[in-house]
N, C-alpha and C positions, 0 to 999 in steps of 0.2 A: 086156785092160786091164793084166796085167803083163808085157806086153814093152815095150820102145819106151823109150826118155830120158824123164827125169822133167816137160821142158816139154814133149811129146805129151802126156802122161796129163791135166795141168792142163787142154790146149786144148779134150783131148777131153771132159772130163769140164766144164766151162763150157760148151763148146755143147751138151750134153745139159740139163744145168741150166736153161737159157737157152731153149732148147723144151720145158720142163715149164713153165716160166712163162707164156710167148705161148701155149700149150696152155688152162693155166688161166685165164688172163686172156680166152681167145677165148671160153672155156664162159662165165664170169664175164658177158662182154659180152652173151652170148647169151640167155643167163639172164633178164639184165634186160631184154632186146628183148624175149620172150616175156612178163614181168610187165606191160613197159608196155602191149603190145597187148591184153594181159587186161582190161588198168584204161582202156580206152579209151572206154568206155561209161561212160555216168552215169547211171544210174536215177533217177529220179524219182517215189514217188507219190503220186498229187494225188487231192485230191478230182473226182470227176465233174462238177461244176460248174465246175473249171476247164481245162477241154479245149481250148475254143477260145482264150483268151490265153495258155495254156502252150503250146501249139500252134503259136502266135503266135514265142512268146517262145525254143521249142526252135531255129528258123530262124536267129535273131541270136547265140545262142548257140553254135550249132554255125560261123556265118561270123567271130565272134569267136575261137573256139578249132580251128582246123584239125586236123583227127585224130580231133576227138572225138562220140559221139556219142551223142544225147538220149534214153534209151527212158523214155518218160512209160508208167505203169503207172495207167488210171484206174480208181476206183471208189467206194465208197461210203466214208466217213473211218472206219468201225466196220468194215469189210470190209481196208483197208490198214493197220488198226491190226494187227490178225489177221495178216497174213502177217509183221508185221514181228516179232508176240510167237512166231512158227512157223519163224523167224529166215532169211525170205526177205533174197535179195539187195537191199539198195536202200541209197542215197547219200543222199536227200533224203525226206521228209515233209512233205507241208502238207494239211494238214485244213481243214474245212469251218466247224470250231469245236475250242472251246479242252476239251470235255470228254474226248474223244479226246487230242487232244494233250497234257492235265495227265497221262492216265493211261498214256501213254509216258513222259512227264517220272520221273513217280512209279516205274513200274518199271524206270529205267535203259537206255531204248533207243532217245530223242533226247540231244540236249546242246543246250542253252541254248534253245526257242525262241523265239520273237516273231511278234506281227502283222504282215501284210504287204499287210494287204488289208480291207477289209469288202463286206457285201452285204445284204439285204434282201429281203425275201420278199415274193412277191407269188401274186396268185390268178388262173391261168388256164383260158378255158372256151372250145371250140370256135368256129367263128366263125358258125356257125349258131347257136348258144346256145340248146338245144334246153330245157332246164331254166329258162331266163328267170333265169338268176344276173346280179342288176345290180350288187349289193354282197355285201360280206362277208355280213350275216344272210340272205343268200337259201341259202346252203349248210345250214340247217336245214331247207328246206323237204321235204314227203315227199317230192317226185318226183327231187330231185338224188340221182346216182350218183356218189360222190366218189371216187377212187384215190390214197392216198397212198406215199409213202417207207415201206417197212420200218424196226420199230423199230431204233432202236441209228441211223440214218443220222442226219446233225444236222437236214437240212429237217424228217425228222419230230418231231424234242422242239422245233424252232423255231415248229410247226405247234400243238403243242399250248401252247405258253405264248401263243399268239397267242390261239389259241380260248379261256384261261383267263381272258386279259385280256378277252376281250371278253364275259364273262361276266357282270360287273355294270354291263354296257350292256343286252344283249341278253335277258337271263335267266343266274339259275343254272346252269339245265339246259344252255344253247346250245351248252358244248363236249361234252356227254354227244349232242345230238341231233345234232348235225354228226359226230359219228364212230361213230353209227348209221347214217348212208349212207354210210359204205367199204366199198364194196365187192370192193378188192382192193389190196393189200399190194405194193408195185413194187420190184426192188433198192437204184435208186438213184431221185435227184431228175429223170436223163435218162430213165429209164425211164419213172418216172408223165407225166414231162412227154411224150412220145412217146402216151402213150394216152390223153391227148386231145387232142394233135396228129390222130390219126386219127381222132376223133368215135367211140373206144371208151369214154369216162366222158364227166362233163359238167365237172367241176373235179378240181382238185389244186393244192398248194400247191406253188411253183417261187421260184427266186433271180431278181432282176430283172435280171443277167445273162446268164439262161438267157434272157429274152426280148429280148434285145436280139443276138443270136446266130442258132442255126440254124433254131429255131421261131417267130421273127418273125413274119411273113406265114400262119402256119397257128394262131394263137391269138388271141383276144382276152383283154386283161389289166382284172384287176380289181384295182383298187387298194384295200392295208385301210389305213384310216384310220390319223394317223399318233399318235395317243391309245394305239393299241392295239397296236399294230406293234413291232417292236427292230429289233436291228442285229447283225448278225452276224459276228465278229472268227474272221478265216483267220488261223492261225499255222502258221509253218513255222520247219522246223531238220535238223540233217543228224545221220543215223541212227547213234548208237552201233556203232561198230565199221565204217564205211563204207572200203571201200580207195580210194576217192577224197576224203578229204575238203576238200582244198585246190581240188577240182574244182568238189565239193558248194556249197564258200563263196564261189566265184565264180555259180555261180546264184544263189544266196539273193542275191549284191551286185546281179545285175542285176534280181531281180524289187524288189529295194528302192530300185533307182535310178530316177530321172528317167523313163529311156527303159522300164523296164521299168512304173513306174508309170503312165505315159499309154498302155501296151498294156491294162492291165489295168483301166484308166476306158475304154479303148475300148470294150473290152466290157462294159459295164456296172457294172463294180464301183468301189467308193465306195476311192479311193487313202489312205491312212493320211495321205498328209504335206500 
């Protein structure tokens, strides 16, 4: 570089310049290829009960947004609270209820959420009905074997204010004698509902969504009075510190819009609007 006239040194010394730039700017470009394809995914997750409308609704979303794709993470809303305070990956949260969800709110690991759904609880019993459960107070009786949700899931606290309400109908005692015949504790609300699907219990408490879905045709439903019954508010919101969140806020628009709202009365659930 010190030989040559003074306008070689410049030419030469610009077109090195000039390829440290396009160099950098290639890595630069490169860089951000490999970010976007990381953040190509959106996690989601949802409660167990919402499997078959999220399921539904991952198909529209992924023909909406080309590139992208859906990983629904299902399980019980006290099981996806856990991973998200254990600071697993996830873009989206919707729970089954609001007690979970306040206490993401409360420790800083949703942002803003909202209802986007309701549901209702109902009582299902094989279709043999070997127990002879006709109504809600037949679930006291000695010979039912009941299987509910593990605590901490919302079907089970939605199960026990059911049984409390119907306690100065039926007796004092009736939510004490109805959960002397559990006989067995299930992860989530798909799980109990599953065993007695297979005529392994004789009842369990399930969303009336859950029967209007994949165990349809394998239960018979018992309806509780609606004196004693609630209603149960899905909120969702997109997880503190999510690397998509612009992604995240296009699912929450579509499970709150029109089209997302009449997937989610397909299946059974009671739409907010």
């Amino acid at each position: 570089m010190g030989k040559g006239p003074p306008s070689f040194r410049v030419r030469v010394l610009t077109l090195l310049l000039t390829g440290l730039m396009v160099g950098g700017l290639t890595r630069c470009a490169g860089g951000q290829g490999v970010q976007q394809a990381e953040n190509s995914t959106l996690t989601v997750l949802a409660a167990s009960s919402l499997t078959d409308a999220f399921g539904e609704l991952e198909g529209a979303f992924e023909a909406q947004n080309p590139g992208i794709n859906v990983q629904t993470s299902l399980a019980g809303s006290s099981e996806l609270l856990a991973q998200i305070r254990q600071g697993a990956p996830a873009d989206v949260f919707a729970s089954a209820d609001e007690a979970n969800m306040d206490n993401a709110a409360e420790e800083g690991l949703v942002m803003e959420p909202e209802t986007f759904v309701r549901n209702r609880p109902v009582v299902i019993v094989p279709p043999d009905n070997p127990a002879r459960i006709e109504e809600l107070r037949d679930l006291a009786g000695a010979d039912a074997q009941i299987v509910l949700a593990q605590d901490g899931v919302p079907i089970a606290q939605y199960t026990k204010d059911v049984l409390a309400n119907a306690n100065s109908e039926y007796g004092g005692d009736f939510e004490q004698r109805v959960l002397d015949n559990v006989v067995s504790r299930e992860a989530n609300v798909r799980a109990s509902a599953n065993r007695v699907a297979l005529g392994e219990a004789d009842a369990t408490f399930v969303y009336h969504s859950d029967v209007t879905g994949y165990i349809r045709d394998q239960v018979q439903i018992i309806e509780i009075p609606e004196n004693l019954n609630l209603l149960a508010a899905y909120p969702i919101a997109i997880v503190e510190g999510s690397q998509n969140s612009e992604l995240a806020q296009d699912w929450i628009d579509l499970v709150l819009s029109d089209e997302g709202q009449a997937v989610l009365e397909k299946h059974g659930f009671i739409p907010v609007s």
